[in-house]
OpenMM code with the backbone's topology and positions (N, CA, C; nanometers):
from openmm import Vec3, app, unit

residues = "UNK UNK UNK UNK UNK UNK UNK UNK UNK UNK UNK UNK UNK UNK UNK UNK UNK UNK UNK UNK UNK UNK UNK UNK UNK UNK UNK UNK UNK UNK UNK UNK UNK UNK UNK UNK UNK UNK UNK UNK UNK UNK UNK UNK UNK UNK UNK UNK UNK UNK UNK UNK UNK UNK UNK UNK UNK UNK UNK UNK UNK UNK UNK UNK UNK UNK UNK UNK UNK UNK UNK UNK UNK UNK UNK UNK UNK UNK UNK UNK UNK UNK UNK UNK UNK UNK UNK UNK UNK UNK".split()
positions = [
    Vec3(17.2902, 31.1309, 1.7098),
    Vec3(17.2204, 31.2057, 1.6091),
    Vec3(17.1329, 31.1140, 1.5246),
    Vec3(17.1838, 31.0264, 1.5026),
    Vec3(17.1059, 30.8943, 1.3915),
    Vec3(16.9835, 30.8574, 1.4913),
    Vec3(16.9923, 30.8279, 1.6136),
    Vec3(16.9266, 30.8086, 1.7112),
    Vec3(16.7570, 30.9085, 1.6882),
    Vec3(16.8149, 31.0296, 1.7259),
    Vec3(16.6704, 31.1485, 1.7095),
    Vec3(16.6435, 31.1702, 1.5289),
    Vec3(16.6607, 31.1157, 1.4624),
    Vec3(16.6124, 31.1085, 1.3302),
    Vec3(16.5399, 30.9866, 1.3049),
    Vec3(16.6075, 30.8643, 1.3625),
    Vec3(16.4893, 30.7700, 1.3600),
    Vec3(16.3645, 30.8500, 1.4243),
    Vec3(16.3870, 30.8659, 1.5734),
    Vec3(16.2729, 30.8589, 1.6631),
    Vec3(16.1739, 30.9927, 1.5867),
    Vec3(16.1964, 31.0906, 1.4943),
    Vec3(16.1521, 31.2078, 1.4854),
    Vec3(16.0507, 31.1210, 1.3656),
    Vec3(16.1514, 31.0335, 1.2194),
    Vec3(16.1163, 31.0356, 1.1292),
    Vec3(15.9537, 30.8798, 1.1902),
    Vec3(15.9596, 30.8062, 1.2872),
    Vec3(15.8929, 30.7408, 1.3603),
    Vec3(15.7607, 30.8393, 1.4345),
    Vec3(15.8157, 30.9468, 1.4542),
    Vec3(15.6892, 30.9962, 1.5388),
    Vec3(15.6112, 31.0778, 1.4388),
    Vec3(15.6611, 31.1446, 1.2998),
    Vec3(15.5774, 31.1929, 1.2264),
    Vec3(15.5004, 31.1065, 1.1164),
    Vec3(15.5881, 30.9334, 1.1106),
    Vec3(15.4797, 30.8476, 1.0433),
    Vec3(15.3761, 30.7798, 1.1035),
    Vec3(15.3947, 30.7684, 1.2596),
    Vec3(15.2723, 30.7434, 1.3136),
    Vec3(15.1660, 30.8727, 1.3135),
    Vec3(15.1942, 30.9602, 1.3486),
    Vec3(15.0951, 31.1179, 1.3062),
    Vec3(15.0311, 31.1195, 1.2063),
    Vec3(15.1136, 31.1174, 1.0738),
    Vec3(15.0510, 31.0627, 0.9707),
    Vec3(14.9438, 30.9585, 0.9503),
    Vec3(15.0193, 30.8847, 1.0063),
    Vec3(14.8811, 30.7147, 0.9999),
    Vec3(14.7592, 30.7927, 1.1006),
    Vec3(14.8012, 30.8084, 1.1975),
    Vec3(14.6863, 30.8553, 1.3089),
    Vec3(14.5749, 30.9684, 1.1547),
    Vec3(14.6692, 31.0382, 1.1130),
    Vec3(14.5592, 31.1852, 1.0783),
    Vec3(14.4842, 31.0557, 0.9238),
    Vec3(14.5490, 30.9907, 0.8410),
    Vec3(14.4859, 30.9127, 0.7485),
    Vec3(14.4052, 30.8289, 0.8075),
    Vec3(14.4227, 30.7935, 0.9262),
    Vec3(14.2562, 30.7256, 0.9500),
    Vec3(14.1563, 30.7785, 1.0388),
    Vec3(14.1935, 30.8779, 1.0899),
    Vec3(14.0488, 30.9920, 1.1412),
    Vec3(13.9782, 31.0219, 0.9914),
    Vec3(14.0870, 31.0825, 0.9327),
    Vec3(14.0349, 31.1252, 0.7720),
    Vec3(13.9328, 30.9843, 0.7258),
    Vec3(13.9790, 30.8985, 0.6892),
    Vec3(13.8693, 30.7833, 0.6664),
    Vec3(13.7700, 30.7558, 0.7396),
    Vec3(13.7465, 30.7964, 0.8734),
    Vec3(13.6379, 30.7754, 0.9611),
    Vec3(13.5628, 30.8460, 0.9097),
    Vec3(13.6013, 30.9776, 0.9124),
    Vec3(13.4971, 31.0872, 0.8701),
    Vec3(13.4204, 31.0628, 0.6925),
    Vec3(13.5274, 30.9725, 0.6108),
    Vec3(13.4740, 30.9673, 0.4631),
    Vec3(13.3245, 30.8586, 0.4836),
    Vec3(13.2890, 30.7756, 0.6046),
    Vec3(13.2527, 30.7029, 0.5829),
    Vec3(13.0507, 30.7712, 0.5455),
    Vec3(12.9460, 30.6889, 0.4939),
    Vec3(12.8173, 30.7605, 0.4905),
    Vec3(12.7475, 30.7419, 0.6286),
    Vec3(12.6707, 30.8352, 0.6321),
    Vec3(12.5807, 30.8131, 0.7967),
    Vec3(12.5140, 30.6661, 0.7456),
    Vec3(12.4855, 30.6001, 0.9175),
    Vec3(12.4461, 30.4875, 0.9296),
    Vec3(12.2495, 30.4634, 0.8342),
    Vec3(12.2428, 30.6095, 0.9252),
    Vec3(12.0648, 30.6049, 0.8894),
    Vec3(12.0641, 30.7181, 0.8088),
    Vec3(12.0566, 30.7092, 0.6809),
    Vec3(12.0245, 30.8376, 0.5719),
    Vec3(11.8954, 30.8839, 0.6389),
    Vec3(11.8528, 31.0108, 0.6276),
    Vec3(11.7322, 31.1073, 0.6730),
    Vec3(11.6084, 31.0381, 0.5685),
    Vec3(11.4742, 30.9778, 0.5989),
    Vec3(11.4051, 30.9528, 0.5570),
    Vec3(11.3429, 31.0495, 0.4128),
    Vec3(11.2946, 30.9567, 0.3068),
    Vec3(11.2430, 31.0629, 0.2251),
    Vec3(11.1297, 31.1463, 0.2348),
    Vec3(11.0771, 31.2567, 0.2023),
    Vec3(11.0310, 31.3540, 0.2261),
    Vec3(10.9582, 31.4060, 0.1233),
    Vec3(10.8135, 31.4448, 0.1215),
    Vec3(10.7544, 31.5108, -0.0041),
    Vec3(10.5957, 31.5904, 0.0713),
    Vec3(10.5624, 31.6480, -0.0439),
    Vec3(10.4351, 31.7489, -0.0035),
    Vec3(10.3142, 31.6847, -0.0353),
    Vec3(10.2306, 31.6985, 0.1217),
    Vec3(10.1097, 31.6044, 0.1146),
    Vec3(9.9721, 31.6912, 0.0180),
    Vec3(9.9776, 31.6501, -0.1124),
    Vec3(9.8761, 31.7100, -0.1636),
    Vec3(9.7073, 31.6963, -0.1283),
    Vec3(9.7145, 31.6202, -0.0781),
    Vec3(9.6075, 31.5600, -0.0003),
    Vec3(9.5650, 31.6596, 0.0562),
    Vec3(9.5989, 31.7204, 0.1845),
    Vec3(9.5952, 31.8192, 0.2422),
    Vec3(9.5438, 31.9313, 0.1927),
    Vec3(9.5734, 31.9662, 0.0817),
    Vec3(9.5313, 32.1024, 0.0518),
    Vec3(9.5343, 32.0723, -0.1292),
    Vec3(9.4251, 32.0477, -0.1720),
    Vec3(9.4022, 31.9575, -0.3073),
    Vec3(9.4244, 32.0532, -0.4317),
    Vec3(9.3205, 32.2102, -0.3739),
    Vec3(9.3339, 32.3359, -0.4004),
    Vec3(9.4903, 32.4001, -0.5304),
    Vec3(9.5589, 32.3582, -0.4100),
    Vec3(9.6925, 32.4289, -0.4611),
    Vec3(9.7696, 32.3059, -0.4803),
    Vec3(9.7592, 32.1721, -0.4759),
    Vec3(9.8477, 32.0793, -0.4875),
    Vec3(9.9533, 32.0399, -0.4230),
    Vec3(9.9990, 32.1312, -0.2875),
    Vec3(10.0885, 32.1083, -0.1814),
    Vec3(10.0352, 32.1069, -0.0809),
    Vec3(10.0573, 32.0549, 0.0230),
    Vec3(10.0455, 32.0911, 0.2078),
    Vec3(10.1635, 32.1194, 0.2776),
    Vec3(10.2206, 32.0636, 0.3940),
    Vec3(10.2648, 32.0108, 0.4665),
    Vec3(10.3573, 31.8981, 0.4185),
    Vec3(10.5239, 31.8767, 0.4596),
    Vec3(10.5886, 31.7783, 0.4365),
    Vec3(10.5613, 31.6828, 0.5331),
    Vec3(10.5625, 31.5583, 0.4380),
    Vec3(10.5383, 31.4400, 0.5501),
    Vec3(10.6470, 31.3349, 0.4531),
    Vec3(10.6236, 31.2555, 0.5791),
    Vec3(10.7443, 31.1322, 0.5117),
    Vec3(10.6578, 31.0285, 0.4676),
    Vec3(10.7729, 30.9938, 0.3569),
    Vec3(10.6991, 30.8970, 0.2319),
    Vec3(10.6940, 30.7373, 0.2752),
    Vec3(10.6040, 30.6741, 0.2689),
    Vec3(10.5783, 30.5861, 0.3204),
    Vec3(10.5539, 30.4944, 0.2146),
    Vec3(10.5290, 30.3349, 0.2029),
    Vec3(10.5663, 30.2663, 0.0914),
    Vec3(10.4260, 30.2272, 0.0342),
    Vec3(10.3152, 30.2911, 0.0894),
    Vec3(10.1874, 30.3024, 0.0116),
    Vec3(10.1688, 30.4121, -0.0225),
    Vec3(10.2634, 30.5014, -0.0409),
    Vec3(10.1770, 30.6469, -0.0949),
    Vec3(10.2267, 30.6271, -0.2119),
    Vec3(10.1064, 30.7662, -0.3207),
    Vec3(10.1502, 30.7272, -0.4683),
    Vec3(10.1821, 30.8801, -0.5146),
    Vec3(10.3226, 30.8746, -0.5134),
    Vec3(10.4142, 31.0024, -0.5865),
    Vec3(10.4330, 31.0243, -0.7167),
    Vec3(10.3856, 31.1870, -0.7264),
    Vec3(10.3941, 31.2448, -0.8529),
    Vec3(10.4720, 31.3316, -0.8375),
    Vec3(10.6188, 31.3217, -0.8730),
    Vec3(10.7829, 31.4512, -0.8258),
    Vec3(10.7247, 31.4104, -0.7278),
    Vec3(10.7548, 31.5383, -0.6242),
    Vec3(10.7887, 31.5843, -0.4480),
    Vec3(10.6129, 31.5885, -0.3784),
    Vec3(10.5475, 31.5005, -0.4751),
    Vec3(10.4163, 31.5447, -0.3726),
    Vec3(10.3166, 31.3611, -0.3740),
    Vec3(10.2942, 31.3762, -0.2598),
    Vec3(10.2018, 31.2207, -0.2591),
    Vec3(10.0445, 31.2995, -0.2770),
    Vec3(10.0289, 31.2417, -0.3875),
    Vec3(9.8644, 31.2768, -0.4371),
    Vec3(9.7931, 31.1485, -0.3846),
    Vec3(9.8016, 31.0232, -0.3503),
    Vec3(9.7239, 30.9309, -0.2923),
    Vec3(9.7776, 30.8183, -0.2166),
    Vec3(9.7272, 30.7595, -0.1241),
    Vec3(9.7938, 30.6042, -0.0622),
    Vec3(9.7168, 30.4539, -0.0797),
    Vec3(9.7311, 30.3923, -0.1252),
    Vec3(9.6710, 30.2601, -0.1062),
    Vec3(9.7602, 30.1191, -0.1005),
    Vec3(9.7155, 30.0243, -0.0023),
    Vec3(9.8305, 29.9256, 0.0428),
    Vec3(9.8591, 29.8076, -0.1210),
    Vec3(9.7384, 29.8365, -0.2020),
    Vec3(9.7801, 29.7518, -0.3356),
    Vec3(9.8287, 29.8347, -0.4549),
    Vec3(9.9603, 29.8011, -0.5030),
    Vec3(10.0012, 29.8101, -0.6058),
    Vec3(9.9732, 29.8585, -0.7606),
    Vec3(9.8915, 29.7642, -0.7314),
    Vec3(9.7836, 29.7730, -0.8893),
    Vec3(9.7184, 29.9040, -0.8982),
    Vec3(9.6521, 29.9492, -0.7523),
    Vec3(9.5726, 30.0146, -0.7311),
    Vec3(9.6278, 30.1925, -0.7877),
    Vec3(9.7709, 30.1740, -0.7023),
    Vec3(9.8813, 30.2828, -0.6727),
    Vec3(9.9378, 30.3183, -0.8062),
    Vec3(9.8995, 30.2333, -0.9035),
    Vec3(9.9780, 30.2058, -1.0447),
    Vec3(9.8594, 30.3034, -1.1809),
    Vec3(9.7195, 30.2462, -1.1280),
    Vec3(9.6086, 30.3472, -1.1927),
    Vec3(9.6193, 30.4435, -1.1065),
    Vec3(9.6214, 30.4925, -0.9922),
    Vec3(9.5829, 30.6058, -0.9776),
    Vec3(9.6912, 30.7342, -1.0011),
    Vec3(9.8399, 30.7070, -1.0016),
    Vec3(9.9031, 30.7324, -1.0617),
    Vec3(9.8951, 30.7901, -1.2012),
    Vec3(9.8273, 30.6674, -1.3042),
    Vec3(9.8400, 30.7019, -1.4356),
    Vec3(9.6842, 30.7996, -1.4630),
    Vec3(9.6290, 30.7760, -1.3504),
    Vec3(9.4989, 30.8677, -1.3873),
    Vec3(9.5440, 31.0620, -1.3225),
    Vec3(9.6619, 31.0520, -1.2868),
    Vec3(9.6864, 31.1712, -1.2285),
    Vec3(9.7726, 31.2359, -1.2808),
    Vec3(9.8298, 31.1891, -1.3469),
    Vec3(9.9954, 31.2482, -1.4760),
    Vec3(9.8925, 31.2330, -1.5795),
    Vec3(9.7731, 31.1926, -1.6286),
    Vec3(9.7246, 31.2145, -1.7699),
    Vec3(9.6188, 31.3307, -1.7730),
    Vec3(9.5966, 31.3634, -1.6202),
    Vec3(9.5061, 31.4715, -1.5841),
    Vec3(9.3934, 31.4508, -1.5505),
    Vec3(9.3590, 31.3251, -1.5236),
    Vec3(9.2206, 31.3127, -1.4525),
    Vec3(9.2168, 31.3208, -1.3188),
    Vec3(9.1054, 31.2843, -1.2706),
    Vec3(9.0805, 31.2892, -1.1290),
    Vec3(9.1389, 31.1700, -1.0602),
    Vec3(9.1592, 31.2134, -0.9237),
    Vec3(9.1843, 31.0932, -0.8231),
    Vec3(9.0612, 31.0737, -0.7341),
    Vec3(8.9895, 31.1518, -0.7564),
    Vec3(8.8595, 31.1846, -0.6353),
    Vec3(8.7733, 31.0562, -0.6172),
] * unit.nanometer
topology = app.Topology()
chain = topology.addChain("A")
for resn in residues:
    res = topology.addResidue(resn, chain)
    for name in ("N", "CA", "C"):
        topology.addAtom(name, app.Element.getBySymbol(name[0]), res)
């Protein structure tokens, strides 16, 4: 009798261990998060949205929409501030 109480109280702590580390597999984050994502205002200047496209590290975001791209900084930095104060980007 002592015999099948080990082996029982043995087979439900390995079960256990088994189900606590599937459980941790699954807590872990995806490898590749889904790229970020916003509305190409470009596209359709009109209404201020287009088409979602993915954000790339020269475009210049205002919220969820890329109003312009340029590969310098400086550049991305005025045209930005000329577009949140309400002027033109044109």
């Amino acid at each position: 009798m002592k015999m099948l109480i080990t082996k029982v109280a043995l087979a439900t702590s390995v079960a256990l261990a088994t189900l606590l580390a599937a459980e941790a597999a699954y807590a872990q984050p995806p490898r590749h998060p889904a790229a970020p994502q916003a509305y190409d205002a470009q596209a359709n200047p009109v209404y201020g949205f287009g088409p979602r496209v993915t954000v790339r590290p020269s475009d210049v975001l205002s919220g969820d929409r890329v109003i312009a791209r340029d590969p310098d900084p400086f550049i991305r930095d005025q045209l930005l501030r000329g577009y949140d104060s309400g002027g033109r980007t044109d």
